[in-house]
C-alpha angles and dihedrals in degrees: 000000000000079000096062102044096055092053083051098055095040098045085052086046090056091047101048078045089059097038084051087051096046091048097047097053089041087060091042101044094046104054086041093047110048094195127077130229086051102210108226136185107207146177127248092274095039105049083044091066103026087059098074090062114075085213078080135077107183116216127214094198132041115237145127098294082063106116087186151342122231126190158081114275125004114180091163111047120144123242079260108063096034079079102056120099110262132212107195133194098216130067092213085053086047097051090041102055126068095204093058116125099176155339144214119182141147120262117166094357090299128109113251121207128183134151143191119254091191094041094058087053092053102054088034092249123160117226106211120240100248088053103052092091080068100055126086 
């Protein structure tokens, strides 16, 4: 019985975990992209959980129409997508990649957000006021 309420509780703490995700990058992405649908090029985990919000179009290919990439890990992008602008979820992938604008990712059981000053010059973003205490 102790067993199944545990899965219980973990599996309704992943879930409240994915619906806070969702929501956060429904609320970024939207007030730095001014279209909607945003057009996003994601990775396995990402696309999985971008796909419930109608903000988002997921794309299967990579290629000019792309508004941003989202993910973890990329080893084959194309020349052009090397030049989009990319949100990782992972700090190591943040650090790594020049064309990262920003992350969010989970360390100790807390959300993590940080984002590039220089890069959101570069691709001619706009940070919104109430995120720039998280920009360096």
């Amino acid at each position: 019985m102790k067993t199944i309420i545990l899965l219980i509780c973990i599996n309704n703490l992943l879930v409240a975990n994915s619906n806070y995700e969702l929501k956060l990058y429904e609320k970024i992405f939207s007030t730095i992209f001014q279209n909607i649908p945003i057009k996003i090029y994601g990775d396995k985990s990402s696309t999985i959980l971008l796909k419930a919000s109608n903000r988002f179009e997921i794309r299967k290919i990579c290629d000019e129409n792309v508004d941003l990439i989202i993910g973890k890990n990329f080893t084959n992008l194309s020349s052009i997508c090397k030049k989009k602008p990319l949100f990782a979820t992972s700090y190591r992938w943040y650090k790594s990649q020049k064309n990262s604008f920003g992350t969010f990712y989970w360390r100790k059981g807390r959300p993590q957000i940080k984002f590039k000053k220089d890069s959101f010059k570069r691709f001619h973003l706009h940070l919104p006021q109430n995120l720039i205490k998280y920009a360096k």
